[in-house]
VOMIVEX-521264 format. One line per 8 residues: number of its first residue (from 1); their letters; for each residue x negated, y, z of N, C-alpha, C. Coordinates in steps of 0.001 Angstrom, whole numbers. Example, Ala and Ser with C-alpha at 12.3 -4.5 7.8 and 13.67 -1.06 7.14 Angstrom:
// residues 2
1> as> -13190,-5690,7800,-12300,-4500,7800,-13200,-3300,7800; -12850,-2250,7080,-13670,-1060,7140,-12900,30,7870
***
This chain:
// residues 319
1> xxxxxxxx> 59693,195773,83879,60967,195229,83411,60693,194129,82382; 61110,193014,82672,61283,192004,82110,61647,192028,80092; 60570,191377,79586,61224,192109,78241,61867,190562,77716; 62740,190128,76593,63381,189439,76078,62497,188181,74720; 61580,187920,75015,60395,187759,73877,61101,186838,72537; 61806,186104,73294,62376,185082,71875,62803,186487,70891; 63950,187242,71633,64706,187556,70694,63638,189178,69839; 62803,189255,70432,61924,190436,70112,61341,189581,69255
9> xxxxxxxx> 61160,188460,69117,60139,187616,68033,60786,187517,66872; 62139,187372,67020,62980,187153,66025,63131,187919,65292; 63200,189371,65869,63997,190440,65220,62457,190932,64420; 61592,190955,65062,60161,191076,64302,59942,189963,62968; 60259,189076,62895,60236,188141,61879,61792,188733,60987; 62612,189135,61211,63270,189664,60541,62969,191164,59773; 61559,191688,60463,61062,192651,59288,61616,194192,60687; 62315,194077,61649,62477,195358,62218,61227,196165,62910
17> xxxxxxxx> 61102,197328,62093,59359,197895,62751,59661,197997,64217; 61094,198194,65058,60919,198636,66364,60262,197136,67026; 60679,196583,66798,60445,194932,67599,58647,194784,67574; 58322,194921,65905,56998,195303,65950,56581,195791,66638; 56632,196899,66630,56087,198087,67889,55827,197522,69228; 57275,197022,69467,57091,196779,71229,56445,195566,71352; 55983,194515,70704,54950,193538,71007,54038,193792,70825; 53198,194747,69787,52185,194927,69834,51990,195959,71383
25> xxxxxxxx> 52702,197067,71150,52779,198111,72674,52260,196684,73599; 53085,195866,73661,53204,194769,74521,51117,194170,75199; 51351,193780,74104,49258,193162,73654,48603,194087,73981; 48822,196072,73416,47910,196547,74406,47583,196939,75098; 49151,196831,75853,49273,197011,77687,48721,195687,78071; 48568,194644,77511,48040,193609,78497,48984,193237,79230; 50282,193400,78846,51786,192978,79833,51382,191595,80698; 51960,191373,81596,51888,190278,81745,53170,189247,81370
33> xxxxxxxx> 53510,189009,80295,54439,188524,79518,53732,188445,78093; 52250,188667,78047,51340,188335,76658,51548,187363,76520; 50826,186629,77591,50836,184631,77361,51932,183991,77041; 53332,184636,76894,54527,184191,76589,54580,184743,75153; 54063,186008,74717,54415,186903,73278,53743,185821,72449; 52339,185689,72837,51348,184668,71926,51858,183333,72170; 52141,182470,72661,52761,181119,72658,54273,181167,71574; 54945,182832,71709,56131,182458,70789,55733,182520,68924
41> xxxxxxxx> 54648,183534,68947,54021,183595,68011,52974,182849,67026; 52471,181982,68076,51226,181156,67553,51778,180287,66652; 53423,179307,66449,53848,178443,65283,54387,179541,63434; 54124,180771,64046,54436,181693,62723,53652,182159,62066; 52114,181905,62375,51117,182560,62192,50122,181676,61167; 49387,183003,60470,48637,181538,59669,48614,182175,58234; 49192,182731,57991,50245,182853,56297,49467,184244,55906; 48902,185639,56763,48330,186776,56386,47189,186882,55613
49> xxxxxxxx> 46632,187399,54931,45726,187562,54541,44980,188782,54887; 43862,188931,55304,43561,189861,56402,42359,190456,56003; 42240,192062,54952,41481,192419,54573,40709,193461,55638; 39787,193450,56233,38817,194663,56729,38188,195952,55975; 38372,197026,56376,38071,198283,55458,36813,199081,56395; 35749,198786,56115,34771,199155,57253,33763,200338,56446; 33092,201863,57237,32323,202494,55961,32097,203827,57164; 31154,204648,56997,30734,205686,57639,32120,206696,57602
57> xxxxxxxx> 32068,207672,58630,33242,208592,58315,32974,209420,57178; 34191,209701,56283,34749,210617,55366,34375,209807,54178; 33809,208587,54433,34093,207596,52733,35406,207759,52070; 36457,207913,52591,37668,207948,52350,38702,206772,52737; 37850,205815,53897,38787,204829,54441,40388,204588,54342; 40670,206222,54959,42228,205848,55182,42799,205873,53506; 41952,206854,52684,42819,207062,51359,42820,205803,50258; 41588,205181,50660,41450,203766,50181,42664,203100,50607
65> xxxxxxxx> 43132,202825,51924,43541,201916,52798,45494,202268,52155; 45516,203411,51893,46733,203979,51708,46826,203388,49791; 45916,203541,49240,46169,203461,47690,46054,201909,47822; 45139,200572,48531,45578,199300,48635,47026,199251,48817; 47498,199686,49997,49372,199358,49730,49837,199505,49295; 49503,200955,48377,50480,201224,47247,50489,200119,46143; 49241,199462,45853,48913,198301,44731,49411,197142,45361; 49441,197074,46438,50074,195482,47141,51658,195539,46949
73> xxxxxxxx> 51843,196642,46955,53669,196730,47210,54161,196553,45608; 53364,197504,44622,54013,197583,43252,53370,195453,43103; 53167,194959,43305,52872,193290,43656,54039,192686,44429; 54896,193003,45543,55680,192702,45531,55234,192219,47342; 54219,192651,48017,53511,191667,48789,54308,192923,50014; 54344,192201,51142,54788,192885,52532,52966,193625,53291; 52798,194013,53158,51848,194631,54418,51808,195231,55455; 51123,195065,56388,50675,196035,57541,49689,196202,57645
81> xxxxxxxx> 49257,197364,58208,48316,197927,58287,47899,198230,60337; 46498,198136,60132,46554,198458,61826,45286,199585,61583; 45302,200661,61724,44354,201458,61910,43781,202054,63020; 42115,201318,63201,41987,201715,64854,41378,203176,64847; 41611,203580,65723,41008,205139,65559,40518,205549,67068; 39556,206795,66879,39153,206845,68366,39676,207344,69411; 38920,207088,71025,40647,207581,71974,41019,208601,72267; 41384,209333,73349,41935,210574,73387,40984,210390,74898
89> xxxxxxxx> 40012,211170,75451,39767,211265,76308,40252,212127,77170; 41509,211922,77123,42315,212142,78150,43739,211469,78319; 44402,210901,77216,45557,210240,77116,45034,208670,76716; 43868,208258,76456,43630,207262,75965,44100,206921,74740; 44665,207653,73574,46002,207089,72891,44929,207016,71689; 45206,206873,70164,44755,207044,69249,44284,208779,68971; 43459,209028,68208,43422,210344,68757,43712,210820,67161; 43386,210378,66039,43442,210838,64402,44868,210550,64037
97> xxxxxxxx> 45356,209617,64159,46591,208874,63795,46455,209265,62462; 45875,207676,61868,46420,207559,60900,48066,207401,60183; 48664,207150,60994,50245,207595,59917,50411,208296,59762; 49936,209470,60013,50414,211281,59130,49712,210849,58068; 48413,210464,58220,47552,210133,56781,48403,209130,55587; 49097,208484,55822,49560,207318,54927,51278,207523,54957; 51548,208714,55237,52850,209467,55554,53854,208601,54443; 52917,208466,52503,54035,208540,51808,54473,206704,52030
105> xxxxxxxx> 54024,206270,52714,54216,204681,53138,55327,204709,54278; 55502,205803,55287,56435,205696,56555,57681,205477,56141; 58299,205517,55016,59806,205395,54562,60077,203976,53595; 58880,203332,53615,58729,201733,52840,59273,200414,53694; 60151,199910,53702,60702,199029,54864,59890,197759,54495; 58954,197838,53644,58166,196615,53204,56613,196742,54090; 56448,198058,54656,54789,198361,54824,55392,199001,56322; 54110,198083,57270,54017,198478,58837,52556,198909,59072
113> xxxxxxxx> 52603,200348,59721,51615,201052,59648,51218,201534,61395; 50829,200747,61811,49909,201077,63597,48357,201569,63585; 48702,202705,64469,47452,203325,64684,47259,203186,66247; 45946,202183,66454,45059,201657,67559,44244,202216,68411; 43934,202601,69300,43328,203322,70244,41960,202236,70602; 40628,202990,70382,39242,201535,70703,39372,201583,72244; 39860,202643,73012,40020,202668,74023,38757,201949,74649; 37481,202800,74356,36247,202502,74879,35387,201456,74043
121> xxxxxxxx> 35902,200307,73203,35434,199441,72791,34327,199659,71629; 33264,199217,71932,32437,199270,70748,32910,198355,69645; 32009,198253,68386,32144,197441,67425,33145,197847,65926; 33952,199148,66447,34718,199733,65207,36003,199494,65825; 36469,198489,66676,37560,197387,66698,38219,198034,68013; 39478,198169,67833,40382,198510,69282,40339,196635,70350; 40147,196699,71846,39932,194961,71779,40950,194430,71723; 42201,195194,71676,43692,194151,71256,43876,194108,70086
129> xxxxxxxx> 43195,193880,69174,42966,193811,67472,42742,192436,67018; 42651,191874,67436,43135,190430,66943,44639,189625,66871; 45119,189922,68427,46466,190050,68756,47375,190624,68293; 46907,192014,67744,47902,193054,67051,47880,192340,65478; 47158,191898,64800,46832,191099,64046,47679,189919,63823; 47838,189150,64647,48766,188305,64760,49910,188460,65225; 50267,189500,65372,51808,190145,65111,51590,190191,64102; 51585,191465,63319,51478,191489,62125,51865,190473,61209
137> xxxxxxxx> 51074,189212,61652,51174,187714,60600,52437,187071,60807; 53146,187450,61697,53720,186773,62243,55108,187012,61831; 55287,188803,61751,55710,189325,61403,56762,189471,60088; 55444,188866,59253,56176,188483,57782,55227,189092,56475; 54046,189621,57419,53170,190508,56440,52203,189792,55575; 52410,189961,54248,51357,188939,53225,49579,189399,53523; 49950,190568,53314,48365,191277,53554,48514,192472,54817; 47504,192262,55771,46926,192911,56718,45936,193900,56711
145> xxxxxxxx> 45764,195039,56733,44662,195658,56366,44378,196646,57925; 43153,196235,57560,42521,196450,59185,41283,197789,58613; 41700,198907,58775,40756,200127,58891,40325,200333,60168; 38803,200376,60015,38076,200301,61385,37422,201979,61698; 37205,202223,63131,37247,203368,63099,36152,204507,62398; 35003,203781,62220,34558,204697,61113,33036,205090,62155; 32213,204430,62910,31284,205235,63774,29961,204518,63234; 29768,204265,61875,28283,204349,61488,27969,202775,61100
153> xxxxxxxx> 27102,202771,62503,26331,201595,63288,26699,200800,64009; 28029,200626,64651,28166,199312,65208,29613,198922,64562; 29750,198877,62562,31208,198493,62345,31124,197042,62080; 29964,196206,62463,29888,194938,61925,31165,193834,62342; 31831,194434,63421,32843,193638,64314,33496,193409,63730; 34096,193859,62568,35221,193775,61473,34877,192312,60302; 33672,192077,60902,33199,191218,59518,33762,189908,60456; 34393,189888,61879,34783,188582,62569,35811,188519,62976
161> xxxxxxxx> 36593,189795,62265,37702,189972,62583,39150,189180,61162; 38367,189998,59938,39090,190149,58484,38691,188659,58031; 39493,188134,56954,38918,187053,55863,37928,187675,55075; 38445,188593,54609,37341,189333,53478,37345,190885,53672; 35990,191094,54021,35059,192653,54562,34875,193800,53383; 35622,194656,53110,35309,195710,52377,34530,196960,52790; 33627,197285,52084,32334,198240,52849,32601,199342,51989; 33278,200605,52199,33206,201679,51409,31885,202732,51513
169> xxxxxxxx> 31495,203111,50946,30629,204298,49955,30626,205009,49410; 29798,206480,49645,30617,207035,49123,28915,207985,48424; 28956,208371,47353,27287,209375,47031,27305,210876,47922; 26261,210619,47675,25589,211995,48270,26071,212021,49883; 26175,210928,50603,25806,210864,52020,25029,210215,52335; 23909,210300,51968,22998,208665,52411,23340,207712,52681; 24625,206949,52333,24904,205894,52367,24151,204689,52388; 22769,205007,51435,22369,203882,50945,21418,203608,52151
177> xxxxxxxx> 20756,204711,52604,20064,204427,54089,20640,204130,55226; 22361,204774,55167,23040,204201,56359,23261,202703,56200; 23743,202378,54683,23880,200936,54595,22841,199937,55606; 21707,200087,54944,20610,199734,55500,20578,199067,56840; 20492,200506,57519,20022,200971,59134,21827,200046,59831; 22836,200433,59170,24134,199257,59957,24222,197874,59624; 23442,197456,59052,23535,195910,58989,24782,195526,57856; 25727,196047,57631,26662,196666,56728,26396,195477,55376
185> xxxxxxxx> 24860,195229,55043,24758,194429,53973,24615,193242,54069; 25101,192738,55582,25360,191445,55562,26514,191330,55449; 27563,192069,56194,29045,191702,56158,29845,191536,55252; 29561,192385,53776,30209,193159,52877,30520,191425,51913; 32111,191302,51728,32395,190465,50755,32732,191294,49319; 32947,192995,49378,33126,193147,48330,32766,194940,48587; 32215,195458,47941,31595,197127,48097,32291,197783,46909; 32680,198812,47981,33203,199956,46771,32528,201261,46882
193> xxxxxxxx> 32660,201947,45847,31909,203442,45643,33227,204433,45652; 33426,204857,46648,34661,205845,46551,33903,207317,46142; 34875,207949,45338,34717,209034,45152,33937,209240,44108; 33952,208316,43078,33290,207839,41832,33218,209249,41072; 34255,210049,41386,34235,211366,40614,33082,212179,40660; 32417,211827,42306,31436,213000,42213,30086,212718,41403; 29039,213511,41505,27771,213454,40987,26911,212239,42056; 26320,211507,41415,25158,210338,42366,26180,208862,42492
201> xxxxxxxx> 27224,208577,41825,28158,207473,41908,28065,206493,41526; 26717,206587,40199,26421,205624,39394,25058,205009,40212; 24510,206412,40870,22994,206349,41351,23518,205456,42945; 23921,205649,43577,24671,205011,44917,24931,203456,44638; 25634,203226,42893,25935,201675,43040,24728,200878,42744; 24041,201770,41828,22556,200843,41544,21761,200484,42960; 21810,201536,43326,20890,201584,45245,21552,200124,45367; 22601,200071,45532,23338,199447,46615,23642,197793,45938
209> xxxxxxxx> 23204,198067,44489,22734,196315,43770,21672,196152,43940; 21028,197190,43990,19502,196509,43940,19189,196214,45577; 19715,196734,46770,19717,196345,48119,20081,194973,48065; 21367,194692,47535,21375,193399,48003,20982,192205,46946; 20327,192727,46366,19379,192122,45724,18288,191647,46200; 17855,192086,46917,16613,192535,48155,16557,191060,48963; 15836,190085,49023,15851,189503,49661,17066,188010,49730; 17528,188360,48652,19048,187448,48329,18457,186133,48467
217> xxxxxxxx> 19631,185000,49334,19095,184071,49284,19900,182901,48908; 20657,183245,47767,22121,182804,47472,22231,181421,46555; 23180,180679,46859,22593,179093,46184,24202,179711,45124; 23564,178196,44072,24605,178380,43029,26046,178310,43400; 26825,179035,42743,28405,178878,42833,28879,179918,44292; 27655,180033,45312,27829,181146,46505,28437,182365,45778; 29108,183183,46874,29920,184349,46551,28793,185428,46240; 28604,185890,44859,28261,187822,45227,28610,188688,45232
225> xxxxxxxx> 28501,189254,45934,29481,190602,46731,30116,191730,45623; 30859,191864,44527,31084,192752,43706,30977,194259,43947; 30686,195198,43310,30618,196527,43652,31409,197204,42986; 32148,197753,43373,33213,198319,42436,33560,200165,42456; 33712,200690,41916,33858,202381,41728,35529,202948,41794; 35373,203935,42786,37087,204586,42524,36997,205696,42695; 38215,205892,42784,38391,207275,43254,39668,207325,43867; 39828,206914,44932,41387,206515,45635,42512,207491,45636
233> xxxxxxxx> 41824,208949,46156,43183,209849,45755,43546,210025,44528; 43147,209600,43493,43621,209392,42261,44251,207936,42019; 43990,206820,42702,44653,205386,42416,43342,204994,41784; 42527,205577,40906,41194,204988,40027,40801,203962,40730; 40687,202774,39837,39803,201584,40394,40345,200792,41898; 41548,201407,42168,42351,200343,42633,43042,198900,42244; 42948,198657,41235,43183,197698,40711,42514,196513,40886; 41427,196893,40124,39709,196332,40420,39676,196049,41787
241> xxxxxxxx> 39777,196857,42609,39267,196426,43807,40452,195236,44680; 41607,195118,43902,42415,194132,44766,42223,192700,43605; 41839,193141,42577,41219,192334,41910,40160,191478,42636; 39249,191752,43074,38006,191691,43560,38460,190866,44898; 39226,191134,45833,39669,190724,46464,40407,189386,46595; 41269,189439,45050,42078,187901,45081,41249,187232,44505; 40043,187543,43994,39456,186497,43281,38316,186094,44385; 38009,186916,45622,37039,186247,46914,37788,185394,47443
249> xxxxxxxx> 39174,185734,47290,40347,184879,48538,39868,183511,47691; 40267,183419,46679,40497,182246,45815,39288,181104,45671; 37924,181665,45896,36675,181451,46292,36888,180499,47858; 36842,181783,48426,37193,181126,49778,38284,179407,49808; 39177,180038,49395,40005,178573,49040,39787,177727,49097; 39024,177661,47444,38521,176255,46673,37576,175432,47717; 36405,176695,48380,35068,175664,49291,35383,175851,50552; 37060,175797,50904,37177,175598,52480,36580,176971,53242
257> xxxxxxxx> 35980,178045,52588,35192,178888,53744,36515,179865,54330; 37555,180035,53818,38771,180679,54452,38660,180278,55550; 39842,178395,55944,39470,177890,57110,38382,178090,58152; 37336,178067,57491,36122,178058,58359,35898,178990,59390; 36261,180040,58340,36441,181940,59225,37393,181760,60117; 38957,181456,59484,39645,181129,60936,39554,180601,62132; 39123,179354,61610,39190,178783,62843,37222,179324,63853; 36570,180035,63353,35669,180636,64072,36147,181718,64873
265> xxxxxxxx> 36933,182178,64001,38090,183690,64700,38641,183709,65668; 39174,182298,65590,40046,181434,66752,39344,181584,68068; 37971,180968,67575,36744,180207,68652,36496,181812,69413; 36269,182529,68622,35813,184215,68996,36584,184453,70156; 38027,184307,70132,39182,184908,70871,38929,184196,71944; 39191,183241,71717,39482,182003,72719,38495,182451,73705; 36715,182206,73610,35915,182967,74444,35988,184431,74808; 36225,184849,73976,37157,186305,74866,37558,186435,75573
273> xxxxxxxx> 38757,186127,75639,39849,185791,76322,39185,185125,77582; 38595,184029,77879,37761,183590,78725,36975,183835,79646; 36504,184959,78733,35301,185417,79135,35763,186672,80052; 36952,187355,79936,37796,188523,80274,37872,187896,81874; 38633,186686,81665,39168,186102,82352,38258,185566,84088; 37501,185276,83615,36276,185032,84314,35895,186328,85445; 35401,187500,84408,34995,188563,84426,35943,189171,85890; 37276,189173,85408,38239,189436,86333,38111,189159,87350
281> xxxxxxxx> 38019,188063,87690,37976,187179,88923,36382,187200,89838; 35429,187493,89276,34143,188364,89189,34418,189353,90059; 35485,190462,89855,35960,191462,89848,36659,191307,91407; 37560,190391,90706,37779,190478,92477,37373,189964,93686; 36443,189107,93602,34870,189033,94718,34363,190172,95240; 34515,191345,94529,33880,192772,95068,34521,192676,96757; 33508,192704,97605,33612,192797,98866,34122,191219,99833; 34077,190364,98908,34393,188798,99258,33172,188633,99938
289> xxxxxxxx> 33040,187686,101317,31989,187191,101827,30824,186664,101074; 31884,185530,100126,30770,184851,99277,29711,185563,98320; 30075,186514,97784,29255,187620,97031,28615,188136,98170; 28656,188563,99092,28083,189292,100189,26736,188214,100334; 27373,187097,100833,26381,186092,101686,25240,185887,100174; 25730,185457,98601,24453,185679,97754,23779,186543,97768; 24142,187757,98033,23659,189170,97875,22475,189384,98824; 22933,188459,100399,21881,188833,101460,20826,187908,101033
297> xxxxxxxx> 20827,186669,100859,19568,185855,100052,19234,185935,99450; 19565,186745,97581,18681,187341,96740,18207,188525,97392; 18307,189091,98499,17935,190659,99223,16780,190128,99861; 16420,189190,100880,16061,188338,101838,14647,187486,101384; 14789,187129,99439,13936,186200,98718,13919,184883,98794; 15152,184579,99101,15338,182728,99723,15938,182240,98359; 16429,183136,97777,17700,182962,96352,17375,183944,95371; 17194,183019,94360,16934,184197,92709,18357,184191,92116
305> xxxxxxxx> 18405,185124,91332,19742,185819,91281,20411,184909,89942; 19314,183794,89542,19996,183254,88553,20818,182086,89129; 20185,181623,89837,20765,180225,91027,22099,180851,91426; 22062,182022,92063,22904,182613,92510,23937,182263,91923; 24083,183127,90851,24904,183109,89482,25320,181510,89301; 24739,180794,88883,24881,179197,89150,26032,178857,89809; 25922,179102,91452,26155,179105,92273,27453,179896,92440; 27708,180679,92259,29524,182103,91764,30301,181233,90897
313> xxxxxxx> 29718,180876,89377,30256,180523,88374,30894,179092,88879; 30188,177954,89704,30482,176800,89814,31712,177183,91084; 31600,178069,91979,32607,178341,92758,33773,178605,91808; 33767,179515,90908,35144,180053,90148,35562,178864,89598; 35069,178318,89018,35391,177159,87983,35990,175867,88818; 35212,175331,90130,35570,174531,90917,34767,173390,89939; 33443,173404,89599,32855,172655,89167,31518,171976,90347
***
């Protein structure tokens, strides 16, 4: 059924969570009425500021992610939130849902709170998370906060997703070796120590200065990554940490590297999207002559499978 997109765009820019809902629903059904959602959306977009919350499970992601809105809102700022979480192997759906977690936010007509299904996808990232993203912006939301699902070792995806990458920590989980072993200490524009209350909090932030200390190869006036201590179900050191935050944005600013990220973000999608696209059509060659007839000459030794390939790609393209 045909959906109405102007006026669903509208009513979403007017702040209604249902309208929200059904465009994003929209992006990660893959409707075919996307290419119309994103063309109505692409002149509204631009204006979010788009923090990433990336960290091993039980750092306290979501309680972090929940005490940021509470500090963005007493600010006066609109947010949404997209929290991807893992799938339901059997419904595909989100399987944690974060909005029971961030419950005391569901009655805030200022704060939009979606929980994302990776629906197979590596990288931390649900793959309609850019898109859902730009709802969001589109939407009317000042700050975006993107909690990623939490699986260790492959959350680096978030660092090409967000403007600015928050890496939570937490003591007495080996953090400092997981840091390590996930690559985690390249992405990080700003590190926090959650759970500052417990014992090893002080010992965790030193690890984790003197890591990226390690090898630093940072020219003058370059960003360094602040480390900061909380304790989120208490609000502790929330402050600081959105602190920390407007003063990377503001960084970013001054030397153009905001732009830079965007429009790479852009470049990211765009080949995505492309690359999907391609893939598809790949897809439907399964049992086409022409795949057949390469198949019998790389079988045969007349044709190497890279020529081949050559040879598919310049067919699809009509090059």
């Amino acid at each position: 059924m045909a959906v109405d997109v102007p006026g669903l765009v509208e009513q979403a820019r007017q702040g209604r969570p249902r309208a929200v809902a059904r465009l994003i629903s929209l992006v990660e059904g893959a409707s075919p009425q996307l290419r119309e959602v994103m063309a109505a959306l692409a002149p509204l977009t631009g204006n979010a500021y788009v923090v990433g919350l990336t960290g091993s499970p039980g750092v306290g992601k979501s309680t972090s992610t929940s005490a940021l809105v509470t500090a963005y809102r007493k600010a006066g700022r609109r947010v949404g939130v997209l929290a991807v979480d893992p799938s339901s192997p059997f419904s595909g759906g989100a399987l944690l849902g974060d909005r029971v977690r961030m419950s005391e936010h569901a009655s805030d007509p200022g704060v939009y709170i979606r929980s994302m299904a990776t629906r197979g996808h590596l990288g931390g990232l649900a793959w309609a998370a850019p898109q859902a993203i730009r709802v969001l912006d589109a939407a009317g939301c000042d700050v975006v906060l993107v909690e990623t699902v939490g699986v260790g070792q492959s959350e680096v995806e978030i660092a090409s997703q967000a403007d600015t990458s928050v890496v939570l920590l937490a003591p007495g989980m080996g953090d400092g070796i997981q840091a390590a072993k996930a690559g985690i200490l390249e992405i990080g524009d700003v590190y926090v120590v959650n759970k500052a209350d417990r014992d090893g909090a002080d010992a965790t932030a030193r690890e984790l200065n003197h890591m990226l200390g390690l090898g630093e190869a940072r020219k003058p006036g370059d960003w360094r990554p602040p480390i900061v201590k909380t304790v989120a179900a208490r609000g502790e050191g929330v402050d600081e940490v959105v602190e920390a935050l407007e003063k990377h944005r503001a960084w970013m600013e001054e030397r153009g590297v905001l732009a830079e990220r965007r429009r790479a973000r852009a470049a990211r999608e765009v080949e995505t999207i492309a690359v999907t696209a391609l893939r598809e059509r790949i897809g439907d060659l399964r049992g086409d002559r022409r795949l057949d007839a390469l198949a019998e000459r790389i079988a045969a030794g007349t044709l190497d499978p890279y020529a081949a390939a050559d040879e598919l790609v310049a067919g699809l393209t009509g090059e």
